[in-house]
C-alpha positions as CSV (number, residue, x, y, z in Angstrom):
1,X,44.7,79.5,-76.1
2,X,42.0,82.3,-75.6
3,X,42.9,85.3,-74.7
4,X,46.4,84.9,-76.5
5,X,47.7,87.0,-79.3
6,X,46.3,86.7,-82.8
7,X,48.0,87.5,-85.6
8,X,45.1,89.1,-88.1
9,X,47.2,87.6,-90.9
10,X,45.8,84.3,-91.1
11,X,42.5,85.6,-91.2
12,X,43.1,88.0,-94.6
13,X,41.3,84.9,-96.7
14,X,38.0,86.2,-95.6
15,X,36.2,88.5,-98.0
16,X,32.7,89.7,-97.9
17,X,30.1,89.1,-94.8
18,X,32.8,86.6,-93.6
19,X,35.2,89.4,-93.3
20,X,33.1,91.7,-90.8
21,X,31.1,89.1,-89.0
22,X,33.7,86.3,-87.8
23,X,33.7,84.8,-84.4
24,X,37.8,84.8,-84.9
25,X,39.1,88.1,-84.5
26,X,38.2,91.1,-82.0
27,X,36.9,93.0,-85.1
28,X,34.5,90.4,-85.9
29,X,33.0,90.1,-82.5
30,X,32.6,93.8,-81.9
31,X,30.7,93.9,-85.4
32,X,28.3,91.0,-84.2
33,X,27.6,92.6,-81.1
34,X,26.7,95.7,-82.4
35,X,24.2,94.5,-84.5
36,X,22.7,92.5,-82.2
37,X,22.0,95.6,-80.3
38,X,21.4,97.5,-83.3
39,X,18.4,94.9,-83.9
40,X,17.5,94.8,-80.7
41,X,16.8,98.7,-80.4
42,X,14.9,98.6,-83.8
43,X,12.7,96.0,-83.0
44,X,11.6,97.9,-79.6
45,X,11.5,100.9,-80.9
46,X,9.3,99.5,-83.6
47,X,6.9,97.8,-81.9
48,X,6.6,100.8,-79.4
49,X,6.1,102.5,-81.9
50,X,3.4,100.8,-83.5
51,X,2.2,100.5,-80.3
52,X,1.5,103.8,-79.6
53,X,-0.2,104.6,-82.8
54,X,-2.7,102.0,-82.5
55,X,-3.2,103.5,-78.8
56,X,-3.8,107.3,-80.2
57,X,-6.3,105.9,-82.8
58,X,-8.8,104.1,-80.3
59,X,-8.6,107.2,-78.4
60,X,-9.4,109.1,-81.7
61,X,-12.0,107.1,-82.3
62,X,-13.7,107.2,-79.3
């Protein structure tokens, strides 16, 4: 039932990416979450970024 207790045990047979990115435990989710904002932030930041370079070099060239 969701929500209920989970004993972490049965999930020890993960290893690798598994082990830090499963939809199963509370560790997992956090870990997914945060890099999906952690891709999120670089892709704005990026693009703004870029963004703004392009900007300052057609006022340069003007």
């Amino acid at each position: 039932m969701a929500g209920g207790h989970v004993d972490e045990s049965q999930f020890a047979h993960y290893a690798g990416f598994k082990k830090y990115f499963n939809a199963d435990t509370t560790f997992g989710k956090r870990n997914c979450v945060v890099a999906t904002y952690a891709t999120t932030f670089f892709l704005v930041w990026f693009v703004r970024r870029r963004m703004n370079k392009n900007r300052q070099a057609a006022i340069a060239a003007k």
